[in-house]
PLY file of the C-alpha trace (Angstrom):
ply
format ascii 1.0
element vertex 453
property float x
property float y
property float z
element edge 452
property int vertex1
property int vertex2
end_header
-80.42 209.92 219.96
-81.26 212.14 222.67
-79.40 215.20 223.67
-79.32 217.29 226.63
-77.65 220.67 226.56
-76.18 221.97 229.46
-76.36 225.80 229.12
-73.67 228.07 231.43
-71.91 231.68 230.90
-69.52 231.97 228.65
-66.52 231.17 229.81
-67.55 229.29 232.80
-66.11 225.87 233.99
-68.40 222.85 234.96
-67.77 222.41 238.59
-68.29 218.94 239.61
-71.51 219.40 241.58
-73.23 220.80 238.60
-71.33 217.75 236.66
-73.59 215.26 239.07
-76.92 217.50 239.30
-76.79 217.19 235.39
-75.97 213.54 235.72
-78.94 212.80 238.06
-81.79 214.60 235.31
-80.11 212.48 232.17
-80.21 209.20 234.54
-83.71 210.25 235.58
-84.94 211.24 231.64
-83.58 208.10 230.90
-84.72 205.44 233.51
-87.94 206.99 232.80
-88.07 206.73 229.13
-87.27 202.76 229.76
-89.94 202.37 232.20
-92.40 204.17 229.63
-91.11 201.82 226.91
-91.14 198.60 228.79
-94.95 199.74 230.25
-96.07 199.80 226.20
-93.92 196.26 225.23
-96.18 195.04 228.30
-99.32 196.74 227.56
-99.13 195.25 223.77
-99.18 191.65 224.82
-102.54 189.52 225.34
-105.11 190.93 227.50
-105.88 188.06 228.71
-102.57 186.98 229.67
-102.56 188.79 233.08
-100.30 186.88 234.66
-96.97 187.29 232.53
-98.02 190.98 232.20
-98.03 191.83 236.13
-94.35 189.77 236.39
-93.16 192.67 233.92
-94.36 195.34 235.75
-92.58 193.87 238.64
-89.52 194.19 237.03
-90.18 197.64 235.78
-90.96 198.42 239.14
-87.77 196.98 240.97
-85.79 198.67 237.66
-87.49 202.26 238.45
-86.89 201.79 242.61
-82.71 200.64 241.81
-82.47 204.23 239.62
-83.97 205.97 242.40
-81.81 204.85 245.27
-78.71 205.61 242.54
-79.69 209.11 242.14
-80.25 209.54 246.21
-76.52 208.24 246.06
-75.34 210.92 243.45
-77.11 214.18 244.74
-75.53 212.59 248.44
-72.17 212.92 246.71
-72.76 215.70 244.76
-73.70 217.93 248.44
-70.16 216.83 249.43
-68.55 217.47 246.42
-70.35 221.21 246.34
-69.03 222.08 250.24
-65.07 221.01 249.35
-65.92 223.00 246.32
-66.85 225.87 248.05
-64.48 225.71 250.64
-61.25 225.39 248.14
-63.20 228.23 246.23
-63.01 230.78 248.95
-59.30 229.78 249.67
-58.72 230.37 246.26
-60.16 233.76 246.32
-58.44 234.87 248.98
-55.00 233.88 247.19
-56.12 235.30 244.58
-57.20 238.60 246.22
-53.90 238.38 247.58
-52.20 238.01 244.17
-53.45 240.68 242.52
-57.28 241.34 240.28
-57.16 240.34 236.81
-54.14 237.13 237.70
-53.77 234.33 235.36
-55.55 231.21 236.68
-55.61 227.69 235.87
-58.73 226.16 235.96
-58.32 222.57 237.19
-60.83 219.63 237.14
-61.49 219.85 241.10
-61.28 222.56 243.39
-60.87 226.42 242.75
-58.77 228.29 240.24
-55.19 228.63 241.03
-53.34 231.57 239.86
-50.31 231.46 237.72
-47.48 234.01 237.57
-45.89 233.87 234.12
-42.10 233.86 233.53
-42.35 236.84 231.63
-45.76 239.27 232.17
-47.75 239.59 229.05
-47.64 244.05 229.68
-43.51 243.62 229.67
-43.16 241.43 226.79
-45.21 243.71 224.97
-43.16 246.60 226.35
-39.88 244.74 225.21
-41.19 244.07 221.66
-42.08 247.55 221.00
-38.81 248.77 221.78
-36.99 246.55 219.35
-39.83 247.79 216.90
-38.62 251.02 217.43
-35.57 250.97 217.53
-35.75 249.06 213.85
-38.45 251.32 212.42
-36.61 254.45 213.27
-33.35 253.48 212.59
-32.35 254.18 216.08
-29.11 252.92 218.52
-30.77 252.82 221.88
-33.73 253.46 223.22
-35.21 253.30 226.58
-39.26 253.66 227.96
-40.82 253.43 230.93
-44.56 253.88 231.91
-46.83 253.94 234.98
-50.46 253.86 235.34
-52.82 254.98 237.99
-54.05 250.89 237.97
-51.12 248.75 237.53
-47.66 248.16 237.87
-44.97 250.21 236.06
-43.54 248.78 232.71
-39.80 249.51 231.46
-37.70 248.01 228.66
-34.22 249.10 226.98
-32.50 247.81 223.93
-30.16 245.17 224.38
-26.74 245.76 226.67
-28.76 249.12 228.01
-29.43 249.67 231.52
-33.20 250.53 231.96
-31.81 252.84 235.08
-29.12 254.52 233.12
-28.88 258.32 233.23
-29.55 260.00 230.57
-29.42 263.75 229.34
-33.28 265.05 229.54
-32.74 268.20 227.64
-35.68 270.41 227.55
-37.18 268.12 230.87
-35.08 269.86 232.51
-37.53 273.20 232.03
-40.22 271.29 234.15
-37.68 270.74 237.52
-36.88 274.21 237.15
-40.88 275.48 237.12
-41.21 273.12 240.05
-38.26 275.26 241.49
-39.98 277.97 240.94
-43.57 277.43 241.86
-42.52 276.14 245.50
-40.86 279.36 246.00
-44.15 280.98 244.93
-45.84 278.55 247.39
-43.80 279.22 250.05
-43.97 283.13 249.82
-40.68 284.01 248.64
-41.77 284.94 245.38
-44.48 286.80 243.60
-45.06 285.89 240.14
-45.85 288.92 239.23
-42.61 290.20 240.29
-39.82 291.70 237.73
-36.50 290.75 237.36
-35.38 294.35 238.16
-35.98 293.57 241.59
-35.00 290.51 241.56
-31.81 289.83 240.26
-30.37 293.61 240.72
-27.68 292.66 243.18
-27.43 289.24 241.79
-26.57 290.53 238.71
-23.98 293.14 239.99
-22.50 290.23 242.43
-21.37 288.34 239.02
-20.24 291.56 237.40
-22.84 291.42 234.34
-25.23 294.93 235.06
-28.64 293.47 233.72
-30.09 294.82 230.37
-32.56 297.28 230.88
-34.78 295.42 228.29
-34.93 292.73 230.56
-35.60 294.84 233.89
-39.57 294.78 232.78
-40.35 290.95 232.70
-42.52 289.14 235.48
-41.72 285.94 236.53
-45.18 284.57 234.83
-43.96 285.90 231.53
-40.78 283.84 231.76
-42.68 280.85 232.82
-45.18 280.88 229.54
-42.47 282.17 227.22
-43.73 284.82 226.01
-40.94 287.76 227.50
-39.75 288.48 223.90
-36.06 286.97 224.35
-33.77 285.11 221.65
-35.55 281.96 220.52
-34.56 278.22 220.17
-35.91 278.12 216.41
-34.45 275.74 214.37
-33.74 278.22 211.71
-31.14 280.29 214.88
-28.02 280.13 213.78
-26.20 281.03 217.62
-29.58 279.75 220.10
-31.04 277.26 217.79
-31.60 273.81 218.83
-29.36 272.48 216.10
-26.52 274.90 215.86
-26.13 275.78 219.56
-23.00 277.85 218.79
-23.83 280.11 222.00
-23.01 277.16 224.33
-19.91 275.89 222.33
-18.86 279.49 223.02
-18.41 279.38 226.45
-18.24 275.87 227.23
-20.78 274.13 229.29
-19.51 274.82 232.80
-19.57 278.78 232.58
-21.97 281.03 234.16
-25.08 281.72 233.40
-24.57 285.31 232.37
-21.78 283.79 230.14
-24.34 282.62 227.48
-26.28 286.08 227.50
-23.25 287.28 226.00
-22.43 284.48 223.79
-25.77 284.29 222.39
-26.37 287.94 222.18
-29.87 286.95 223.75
-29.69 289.18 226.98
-32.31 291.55 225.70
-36.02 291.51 224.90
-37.84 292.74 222.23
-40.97 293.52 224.76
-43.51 291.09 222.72
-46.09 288.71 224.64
-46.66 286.25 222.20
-45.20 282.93 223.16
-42.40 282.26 221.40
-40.20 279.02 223.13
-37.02 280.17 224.73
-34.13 278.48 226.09
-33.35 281.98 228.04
-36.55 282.34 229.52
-35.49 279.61 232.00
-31.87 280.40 232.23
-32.91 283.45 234.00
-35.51 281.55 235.72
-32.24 279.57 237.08
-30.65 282.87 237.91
-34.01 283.75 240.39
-34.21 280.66 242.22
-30.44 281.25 243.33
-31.44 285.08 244.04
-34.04 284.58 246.02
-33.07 281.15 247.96
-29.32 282.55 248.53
-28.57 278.89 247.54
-26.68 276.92 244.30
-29.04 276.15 241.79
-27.93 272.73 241.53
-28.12 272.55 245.70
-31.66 274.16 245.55
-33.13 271.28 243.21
-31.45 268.68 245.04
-32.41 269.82 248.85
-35.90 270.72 247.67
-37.07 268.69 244.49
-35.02 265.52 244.59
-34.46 264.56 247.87
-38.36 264.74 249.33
-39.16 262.89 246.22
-36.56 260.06 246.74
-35.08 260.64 243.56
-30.84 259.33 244.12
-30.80 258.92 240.39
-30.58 262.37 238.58
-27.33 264.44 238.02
-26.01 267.67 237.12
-22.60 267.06 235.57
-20.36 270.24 235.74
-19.61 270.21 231.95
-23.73 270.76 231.31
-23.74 273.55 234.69
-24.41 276.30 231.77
-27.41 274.02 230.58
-29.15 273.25 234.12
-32.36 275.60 234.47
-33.33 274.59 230.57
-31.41 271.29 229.46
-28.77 270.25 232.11
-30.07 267.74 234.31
-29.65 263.81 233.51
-31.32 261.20 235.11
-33.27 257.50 234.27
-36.90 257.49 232.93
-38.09 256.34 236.29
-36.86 259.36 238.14
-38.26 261.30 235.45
-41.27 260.26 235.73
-41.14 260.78 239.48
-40.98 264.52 239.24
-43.67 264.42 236.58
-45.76 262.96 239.43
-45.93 266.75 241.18
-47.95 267.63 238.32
-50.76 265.69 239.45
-53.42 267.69 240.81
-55.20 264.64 242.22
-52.46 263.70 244.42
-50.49 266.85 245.74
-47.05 266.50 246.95
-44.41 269.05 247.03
-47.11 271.28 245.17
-50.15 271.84 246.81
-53.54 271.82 245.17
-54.04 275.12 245.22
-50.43 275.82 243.66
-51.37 273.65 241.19
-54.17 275.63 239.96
-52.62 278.93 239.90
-50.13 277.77 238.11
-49.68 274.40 236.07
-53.74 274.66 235.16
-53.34 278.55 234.70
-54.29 279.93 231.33
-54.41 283.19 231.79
-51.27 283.83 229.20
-53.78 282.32 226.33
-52.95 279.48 224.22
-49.54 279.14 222.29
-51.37 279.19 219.20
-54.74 280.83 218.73
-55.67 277.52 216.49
-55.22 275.49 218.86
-56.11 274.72 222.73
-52.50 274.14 223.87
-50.72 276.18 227.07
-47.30 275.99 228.10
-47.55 276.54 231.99
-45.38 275.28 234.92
-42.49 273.87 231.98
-45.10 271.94 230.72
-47.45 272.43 227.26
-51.22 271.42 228.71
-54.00 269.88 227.20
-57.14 271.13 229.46
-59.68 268.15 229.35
-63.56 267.80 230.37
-63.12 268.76 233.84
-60.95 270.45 236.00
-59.08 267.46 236.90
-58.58 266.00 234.03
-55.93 267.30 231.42
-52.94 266.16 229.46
-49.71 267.34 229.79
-46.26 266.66 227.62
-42.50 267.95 226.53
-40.02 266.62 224.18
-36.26 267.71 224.09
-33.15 267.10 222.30
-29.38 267.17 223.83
-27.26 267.67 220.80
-24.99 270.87 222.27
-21.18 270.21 221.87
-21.27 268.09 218.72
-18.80 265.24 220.70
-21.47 263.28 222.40
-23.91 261.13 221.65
-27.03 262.98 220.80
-30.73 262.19 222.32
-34.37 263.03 222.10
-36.12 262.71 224.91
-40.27 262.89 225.37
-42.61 262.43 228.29
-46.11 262.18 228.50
-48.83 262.03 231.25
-52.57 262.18 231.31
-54.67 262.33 234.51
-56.25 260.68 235.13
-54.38 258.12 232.80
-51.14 256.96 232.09
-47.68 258.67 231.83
-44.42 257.66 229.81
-40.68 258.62 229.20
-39.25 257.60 226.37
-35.50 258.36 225.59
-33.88 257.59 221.85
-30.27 258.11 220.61
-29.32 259.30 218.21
-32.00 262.03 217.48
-34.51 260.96 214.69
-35.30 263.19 211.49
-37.94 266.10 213.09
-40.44 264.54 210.89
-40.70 261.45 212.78
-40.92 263.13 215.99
-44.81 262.67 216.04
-44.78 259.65 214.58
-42.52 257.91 217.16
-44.74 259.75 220.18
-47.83 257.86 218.33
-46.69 254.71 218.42
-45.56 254.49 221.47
-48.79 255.46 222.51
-49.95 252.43 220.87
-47.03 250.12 222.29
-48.67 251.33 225.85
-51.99 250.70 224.93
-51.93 247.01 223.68
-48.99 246.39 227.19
-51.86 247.72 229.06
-54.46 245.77 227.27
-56.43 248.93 226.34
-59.12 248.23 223.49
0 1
1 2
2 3
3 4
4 5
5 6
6 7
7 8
8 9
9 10
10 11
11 12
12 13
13 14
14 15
15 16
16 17
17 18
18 19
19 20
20 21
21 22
22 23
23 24
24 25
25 26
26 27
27 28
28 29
29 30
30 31
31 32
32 33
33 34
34 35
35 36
36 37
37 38
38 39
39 40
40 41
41 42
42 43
43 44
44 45
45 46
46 47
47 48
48 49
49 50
50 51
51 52
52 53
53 54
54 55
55 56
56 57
57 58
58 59
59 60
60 61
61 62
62 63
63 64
64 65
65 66
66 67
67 68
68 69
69 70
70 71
71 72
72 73
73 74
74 75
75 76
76 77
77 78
78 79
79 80
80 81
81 82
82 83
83 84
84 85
85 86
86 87
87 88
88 89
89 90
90 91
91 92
92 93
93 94
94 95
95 96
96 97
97 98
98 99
99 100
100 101
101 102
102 103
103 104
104 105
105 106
106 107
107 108
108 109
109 110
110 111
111 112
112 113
113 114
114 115
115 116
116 117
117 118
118 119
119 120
120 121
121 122
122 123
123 124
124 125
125 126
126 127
127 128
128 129
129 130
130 131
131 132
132 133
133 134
134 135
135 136
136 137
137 138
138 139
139 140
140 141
141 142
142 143
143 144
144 145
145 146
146 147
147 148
148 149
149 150
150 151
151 152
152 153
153 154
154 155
155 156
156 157
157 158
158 159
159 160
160 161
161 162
162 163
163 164
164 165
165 166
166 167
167 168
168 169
169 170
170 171
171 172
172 173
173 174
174 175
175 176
176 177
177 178
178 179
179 180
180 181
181 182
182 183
183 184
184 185
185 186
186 187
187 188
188 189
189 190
190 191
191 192
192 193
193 194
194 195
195 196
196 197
197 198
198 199
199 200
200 201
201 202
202 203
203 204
204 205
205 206
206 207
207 208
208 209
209 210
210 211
211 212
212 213
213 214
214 215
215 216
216 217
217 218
218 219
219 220
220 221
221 222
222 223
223 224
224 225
225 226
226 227
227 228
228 229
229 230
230 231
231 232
232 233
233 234
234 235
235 236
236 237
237 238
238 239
239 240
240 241
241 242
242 243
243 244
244 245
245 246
246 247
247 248
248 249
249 250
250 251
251 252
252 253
253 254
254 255
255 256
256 257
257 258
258 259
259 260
260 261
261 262
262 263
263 264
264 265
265 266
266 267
267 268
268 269
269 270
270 271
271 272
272 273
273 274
274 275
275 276
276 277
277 278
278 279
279 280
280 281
281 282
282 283
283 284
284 285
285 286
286 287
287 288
288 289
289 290
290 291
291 292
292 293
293 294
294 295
295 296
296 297
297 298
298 299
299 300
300 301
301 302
302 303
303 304
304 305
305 306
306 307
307 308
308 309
309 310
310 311
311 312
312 313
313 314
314 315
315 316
316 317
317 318
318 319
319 320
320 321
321 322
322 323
323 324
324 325
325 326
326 327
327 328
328 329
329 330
330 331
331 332
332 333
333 334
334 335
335 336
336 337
337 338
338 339
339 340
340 341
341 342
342 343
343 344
344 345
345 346
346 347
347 348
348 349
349 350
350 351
351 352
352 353
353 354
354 355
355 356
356 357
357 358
358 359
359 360
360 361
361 362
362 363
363 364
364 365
365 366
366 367
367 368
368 369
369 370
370 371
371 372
372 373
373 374
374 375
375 376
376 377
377 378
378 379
379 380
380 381
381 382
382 383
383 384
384 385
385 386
386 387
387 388
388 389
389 390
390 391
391 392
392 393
393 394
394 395
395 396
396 397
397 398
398 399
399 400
400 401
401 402
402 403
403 404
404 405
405 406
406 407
407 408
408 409
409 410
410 411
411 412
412 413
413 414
414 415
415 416
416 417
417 418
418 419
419 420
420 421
421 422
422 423
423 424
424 425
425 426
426 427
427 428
428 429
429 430
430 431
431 432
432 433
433 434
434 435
435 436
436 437
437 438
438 439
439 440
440 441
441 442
442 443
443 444
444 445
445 446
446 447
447 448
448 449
449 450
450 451
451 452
């Protein structure tokens, strides 16, 4: 039997007009192979016989001149067939420019491809089913993630009867909207960051009645940032600051003042050392400049300044966490979270310029936290430098667990530029020990939603 292969990409559809052009060669092959069979049956007979022999031929000949005027007929059909083609093809195109790159698309018999939107994306499902793997591999009650890529359309799922939008404490997060505080008072000249908190919070302090210790007098504003002004840690092992025990805040309650907790955790003093050692306090007084030096309500400062140009409605400072705000008071969903995170990239300045952004979140001039390791903590942030100088990874993880009658949560956030960035919020807090195993695989959740090899 003969064969003819029709070779074409991978992948690729058979259009109708090459459908007929491969049609006209096997009708061709064929008619021919007759004709050459016939000519031999003919050929065989008597020589002598000429008569009988030239009749054949005749009839080979009429056969051969039929197949031709049928393939005239097909490549006629096949032109027409190849403009429609073409013409539904570029409408097609453009719908599908329209629709998106990389749509779903039928592939019909006739005509161009036609995208398809499915009911449910292939990146969300994905998305869904990792938080249910979570929330079963972890043991955990809720959970909630959201992330956004520089290419594609942002992905968010919660566990079942939880609003993806919810508010939710962001603990430690609350350290980066504070730096942001900061650095835009650095950027717009009010502050120096080499400047100490003698001068700074002087008549602040003696406004709330709590003279400042003289320890503290001596620390820059860049030393607070980096943590490494020698003040009362958050060390698990901290029996009144620690992250676990928190019996400073239960002290006073969360709406007092922020001298209050000085007192209450004894941590209003510095032991002068530069190493970095990660303090809640370091930002509480951080809190305590941006109202010194703005004249305005910390709470009033973030929302005028940070929130409101970044159209962020969805973030709160309840009064009961006021004590908390510079370090681990603010609450708000993983989207808005994820909008303030979106200052950090140096690609894209918004309330931060460029050149801010340099001085200060890519600064490493306070060394790494760890001399093993190439980690910084910057702008409320720990940093990742990567291969060029736009190009870096930066992250935080928190836990609200402070008055022991809530519901408790750990909160992480992620983003890599270029790349993408995630929130992820769980309650209640996991064992420490899964910490980095939950941050890995929702890494890998992201990857296979974004269809990352």
């Amino acid at each position: 039997m003969y064969v003819v292969r029709h070779r074409r990409a991978a992948g690729a559809r058979l259009t109708t007009h090459e459908a007929l052009r491969c049609m006209s060669r096997d009708v061709l092959c064929g008619v021919s192979r007759i004709g050459a069979r016939l000519t031999r049956v003919a050929d065989v007979g008597d020589t002598t016989d000429v008569k009988p022999r030239q009749s054949f031929r005749g009839l080979v000949a009429a056969a051969l001149i039929g197949a031709a005027t049928l393939l005239t007929a097909v490549n006629a059909l096949a032109q027409n067939n190849s403009a429609a083609a073409t013409t539904a093809s570029s409408a097609n195109s453009a719908n599908s420019a329209s629709s998106g790159a990389g749509a779903v698309v039928a592939l019909p018999s006739t005509g161009g491809s036609v995208p398809i939107t499915p009911a449910v994306p292939i990146g969300q499902s994905t998305i869904t089913q990792g938080v249910a793997q979570l929330k079963e591999r972890y043991n955990l009650s809720h959970v909630w993630l959201r992330s956004e890529t520089d290419g594609g359309a942002p992905l968010e799922a919660a566990t079942p009867g939880d609003d993806a939008s919810r508010m939710l404490p962001v603990a430690s997060l609350s350290k980066s909207v504070t730096a942001i505080g900061i650095a835009l008072l650095v950027q717009q000249g009010k502050l120096s960051l080499d400047a100490k908190l003698g001068e700074l919070l002087d008549a602040y302090s003696k406004e709330h009645g709590k003279p400042l210790d003289p320890s503290l007098r001596d620390l820059s504003v860049r030393r607070l940032l980096a943590h490494r002004a020698g003040l009362a840690t958050n060390g698990y092992n901290d029996p009144v600051n620690g992250l676990y025990s928190g019996l400073a805040i239960r002290r006073v309650g969360g709406s007092s003042d922020f001298f209050n907790y000085l007192d209450a955790g004894d941590a209003g003093h510095s032991t002068g050392k530069t190493d970095f050692v990660y303090s809640n306090v370091s930002y509480l007084l951080l809190g305590m400049v941006i109202e010194a030096v703005s004249g305005t309500d910390y709470k009033d400062f973030c929302e005028k300044n940070i929130f409101g140009p970044l159209g962020i409605a969805d973030a709160t400072l309840p009064e009961s966490w006021r004590l908390l705000a510079p370090f681990a008071g603010w609450q708000m969903s993983t989207s808005a979270l994820l909008k303030v995170w979106r200052v950090f990239d140096i690609r894209r300045p918004s309330l931060l310029t460029e050149k801010t952004l340099r001085a200060m979140l890519l600064d490493k001039q306070a060394g790494p936290i760890n001399p093993d390791r190439d980690i910084f903590y910057t702008l409320g942030v720990f940093l990742v430098p990567g291969s060029g100088d736009r190009s870096y990874r930066i992250s935080h993880d928190g836990i609200a667990d402070f008055f022991r009658t809530q519901s408790t949560y750990y909160t992480v956030v992620e983003k890599t530029v270029p790349g993408d960035s995630w929130a992820l919020v769980v309650s209640p807090i996991p064992p420490r020990g899964q910490f980095g195993a939950i941050q890995r695989d929702v890494r890998k959740i992201i990857r296979q939603a974004r269809l990352v090899p």
